[in-house]
PASE-73310 format. One record per residue (C-alpha): residue number from 1; residue in one letter; x, y, z. Coordinates in pm, whole numbers, plus 32768, in hexadecimal, padded with zeros to 4 digits. Layout:
<site nr="NUM" rest="a" u="X" v="Y" w="Z"/>
...
This chain:
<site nr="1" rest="x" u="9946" v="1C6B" w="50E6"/>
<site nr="2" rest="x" u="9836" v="1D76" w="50F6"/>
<site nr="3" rest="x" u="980F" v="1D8C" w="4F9F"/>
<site nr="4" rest="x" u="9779" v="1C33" w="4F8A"/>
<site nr="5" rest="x" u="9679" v="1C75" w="509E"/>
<site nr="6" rest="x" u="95C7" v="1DAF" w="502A"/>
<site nr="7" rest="x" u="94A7" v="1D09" w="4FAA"/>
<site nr="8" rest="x" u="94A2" v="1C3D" w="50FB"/>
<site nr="9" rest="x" u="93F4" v="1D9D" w="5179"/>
<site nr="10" rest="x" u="9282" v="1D9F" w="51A5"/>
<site nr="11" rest="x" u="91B4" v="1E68" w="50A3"/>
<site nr="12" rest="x" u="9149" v="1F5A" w="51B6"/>
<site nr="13" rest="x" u="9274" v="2016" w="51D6"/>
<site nr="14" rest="x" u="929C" v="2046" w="507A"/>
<site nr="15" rest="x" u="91C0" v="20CF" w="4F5E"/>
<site nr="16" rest="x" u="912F" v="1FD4" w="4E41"/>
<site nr="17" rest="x" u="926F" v="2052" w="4D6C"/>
<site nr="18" rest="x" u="9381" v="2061" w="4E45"/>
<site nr="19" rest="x" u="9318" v="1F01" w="4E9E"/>
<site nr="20" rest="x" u="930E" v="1E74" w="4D4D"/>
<site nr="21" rest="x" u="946A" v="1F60" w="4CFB"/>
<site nr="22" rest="x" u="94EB" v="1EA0" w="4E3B"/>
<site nr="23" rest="x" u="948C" v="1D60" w="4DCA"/>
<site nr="24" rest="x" u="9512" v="1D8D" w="4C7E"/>
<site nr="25" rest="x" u="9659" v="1E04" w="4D1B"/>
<site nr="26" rest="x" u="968B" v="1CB7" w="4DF6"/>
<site nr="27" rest="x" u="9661" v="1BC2" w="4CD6"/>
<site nr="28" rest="x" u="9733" v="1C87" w="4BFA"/>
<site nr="29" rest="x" u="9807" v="1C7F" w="4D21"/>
<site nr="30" rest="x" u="980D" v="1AF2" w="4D0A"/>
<site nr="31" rest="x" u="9810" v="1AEA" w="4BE4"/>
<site nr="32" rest="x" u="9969" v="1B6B" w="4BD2"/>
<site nr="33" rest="x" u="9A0A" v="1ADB" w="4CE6"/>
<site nr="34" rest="x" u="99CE" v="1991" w="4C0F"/>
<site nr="35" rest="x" u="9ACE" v="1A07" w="4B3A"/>
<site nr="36" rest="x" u="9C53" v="19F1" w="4B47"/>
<site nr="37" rest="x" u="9CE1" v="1AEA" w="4C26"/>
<site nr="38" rest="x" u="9D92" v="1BB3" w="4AF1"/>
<site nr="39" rest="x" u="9C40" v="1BBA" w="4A3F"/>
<site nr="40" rest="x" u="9B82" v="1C54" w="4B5C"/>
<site nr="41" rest="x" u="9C67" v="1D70" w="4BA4"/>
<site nr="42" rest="x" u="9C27" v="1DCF" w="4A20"/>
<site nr="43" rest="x" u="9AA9" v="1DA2" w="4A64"/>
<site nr="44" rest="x" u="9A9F" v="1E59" w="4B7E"/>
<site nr="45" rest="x" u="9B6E" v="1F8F" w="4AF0"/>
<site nr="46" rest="x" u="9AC3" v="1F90" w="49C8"/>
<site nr="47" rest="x" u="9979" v="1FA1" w="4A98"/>
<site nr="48" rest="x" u="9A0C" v="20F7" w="4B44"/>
<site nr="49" rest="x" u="9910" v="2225" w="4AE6"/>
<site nr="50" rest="x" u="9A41" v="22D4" w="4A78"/>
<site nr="51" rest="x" u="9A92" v="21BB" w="4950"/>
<site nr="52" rest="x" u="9944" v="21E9" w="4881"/>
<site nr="53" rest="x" u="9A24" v="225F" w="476E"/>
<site nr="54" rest="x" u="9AEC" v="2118" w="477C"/>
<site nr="55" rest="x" u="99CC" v="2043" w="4805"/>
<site nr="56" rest="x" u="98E5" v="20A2" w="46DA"/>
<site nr="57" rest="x" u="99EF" v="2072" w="459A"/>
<site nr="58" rest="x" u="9A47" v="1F20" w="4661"/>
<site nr="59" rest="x" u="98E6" v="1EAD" w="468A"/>
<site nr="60" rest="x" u="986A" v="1F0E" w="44F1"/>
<site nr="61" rest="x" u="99B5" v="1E33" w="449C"/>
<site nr="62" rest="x" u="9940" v="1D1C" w="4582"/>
<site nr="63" rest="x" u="97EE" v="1D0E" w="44C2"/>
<site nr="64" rest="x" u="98AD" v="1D26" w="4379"/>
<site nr="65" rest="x" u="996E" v="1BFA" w="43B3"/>
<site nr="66" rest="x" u="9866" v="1B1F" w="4447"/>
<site nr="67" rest="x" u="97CE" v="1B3A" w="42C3"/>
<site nr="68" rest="x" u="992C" v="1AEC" w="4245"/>
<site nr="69" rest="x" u="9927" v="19A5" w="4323"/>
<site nr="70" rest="x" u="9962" v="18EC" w="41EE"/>
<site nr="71" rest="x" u="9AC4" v="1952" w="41CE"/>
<site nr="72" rest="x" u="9BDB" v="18AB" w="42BF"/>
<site nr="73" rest="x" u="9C48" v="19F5" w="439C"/>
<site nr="74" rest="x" u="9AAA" v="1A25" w="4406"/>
<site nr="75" rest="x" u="99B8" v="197D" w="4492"/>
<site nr="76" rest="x" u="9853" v="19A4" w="4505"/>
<site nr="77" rest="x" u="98C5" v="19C9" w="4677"/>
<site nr="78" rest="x" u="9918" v="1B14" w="4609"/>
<site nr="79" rest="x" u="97A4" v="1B49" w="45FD"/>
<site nr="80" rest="x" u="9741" v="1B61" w="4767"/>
<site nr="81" rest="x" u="9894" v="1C1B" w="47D6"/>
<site nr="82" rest="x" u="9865" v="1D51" w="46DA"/>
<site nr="83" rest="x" u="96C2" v="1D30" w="4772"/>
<site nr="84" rest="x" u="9757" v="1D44" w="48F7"/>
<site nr="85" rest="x" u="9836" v="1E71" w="4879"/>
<site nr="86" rest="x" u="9746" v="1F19" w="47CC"/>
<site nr="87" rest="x" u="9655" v="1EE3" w="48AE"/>
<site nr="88" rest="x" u="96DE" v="2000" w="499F"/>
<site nr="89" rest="x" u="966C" v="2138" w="48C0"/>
<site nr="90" rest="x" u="9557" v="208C" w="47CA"/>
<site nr="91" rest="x" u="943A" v="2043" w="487E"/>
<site nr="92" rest="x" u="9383" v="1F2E" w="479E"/>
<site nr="93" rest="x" u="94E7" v="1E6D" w="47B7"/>
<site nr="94" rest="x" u="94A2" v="1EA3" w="4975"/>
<site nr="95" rest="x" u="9373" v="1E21" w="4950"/>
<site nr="96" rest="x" u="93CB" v="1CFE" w="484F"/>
<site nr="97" rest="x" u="94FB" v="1CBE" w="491E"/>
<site nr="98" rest="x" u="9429" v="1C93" w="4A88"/>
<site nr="99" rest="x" u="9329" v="1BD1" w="49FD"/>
<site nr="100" rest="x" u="943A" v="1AD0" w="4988"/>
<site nr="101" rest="x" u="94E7" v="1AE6" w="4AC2"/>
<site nr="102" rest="x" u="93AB" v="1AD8" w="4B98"/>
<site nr="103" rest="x" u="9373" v="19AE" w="4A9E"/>
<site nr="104" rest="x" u="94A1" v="18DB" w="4AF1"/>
<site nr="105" rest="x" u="948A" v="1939" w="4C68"/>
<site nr="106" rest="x" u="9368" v="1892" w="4C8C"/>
<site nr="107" rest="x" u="9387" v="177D" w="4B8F"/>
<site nr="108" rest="x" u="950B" v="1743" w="4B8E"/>
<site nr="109" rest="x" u="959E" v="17CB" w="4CD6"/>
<site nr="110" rest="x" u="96CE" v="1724" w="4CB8"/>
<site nr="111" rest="x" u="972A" v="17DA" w="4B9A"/>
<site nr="112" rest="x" u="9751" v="1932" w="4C6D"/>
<site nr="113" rest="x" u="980F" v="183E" w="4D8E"/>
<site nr="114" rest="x" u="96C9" v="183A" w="4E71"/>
<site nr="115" rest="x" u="9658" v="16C7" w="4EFE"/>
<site nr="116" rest="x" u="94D9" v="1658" w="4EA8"/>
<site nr="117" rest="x" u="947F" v="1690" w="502F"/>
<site nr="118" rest="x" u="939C" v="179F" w="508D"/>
<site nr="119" rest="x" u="93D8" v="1911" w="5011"/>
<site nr="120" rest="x" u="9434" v="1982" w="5174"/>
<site nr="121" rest="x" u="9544" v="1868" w="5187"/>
<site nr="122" rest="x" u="95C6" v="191C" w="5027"/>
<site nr="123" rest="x" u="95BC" v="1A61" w="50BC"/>
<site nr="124" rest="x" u="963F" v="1A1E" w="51FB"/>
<site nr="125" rest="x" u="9789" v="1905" w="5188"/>
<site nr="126" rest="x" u="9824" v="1A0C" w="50B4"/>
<site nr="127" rest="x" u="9850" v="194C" w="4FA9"/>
């Protein structure tokens, strides 16, 4: 898919940001796709420009619940999903979000459904 193999471009053709905005984009990407099929079509239309106004109330909620992990209905895996959506329009939650991402790419690859090979193998196995 090409959305996994934008960062597979070399920096030349892009600026610094789009680069980094393309990077971001492909692990989010994987991220995703680790998901169960229902799940990521909710991701993905909540991650639509057009759905800040659902995307946003969604995210805040996320956050609230992670705190209220104590109680049987939440749990703090709501913690990172309300970052990922919020992460679209806040830009302190972007930049949280790709350093944990960059983070478990390089650390735990397996976790976004890459192998430990080299990065190009990643890139290029669609994974």
């Amino acid at each position: 898919m090409n959305d996994i193999q934008l960062g597979s471009s070399s920096s030349s053709e892009l600026p610094p940001d789009d680069t980094q905005r393309a990077d971001y984009e492909r692990r989010i990407e994987l991220l995703v796709k680790m998901l169960p099929q229902r799940l990521q079509n909710v991701i993905r239309w909540l991650r639509r420009p057009e759905q800040k106004w659902v995307r946003i109330p969604c995210g805040l909620l996320m956050l609230i619940g992670s705190v209220l992990s104590f109680l049987p209905v939440f749990g703090i895996w709501m913690l990172p999903v309300g970052m990922l959506l919020l992460s679209d329009d806040i830009a302190l939650f972007r930049r949280l979000t790709d350093r944990m991402l960059a983070w478990v790419e390089r650390r735990h690859p397996r976790w976004l459904g890459l192998s430990r090979t080299s990065e190009s193998d990643e890139y290029s196995s669609g994974k």
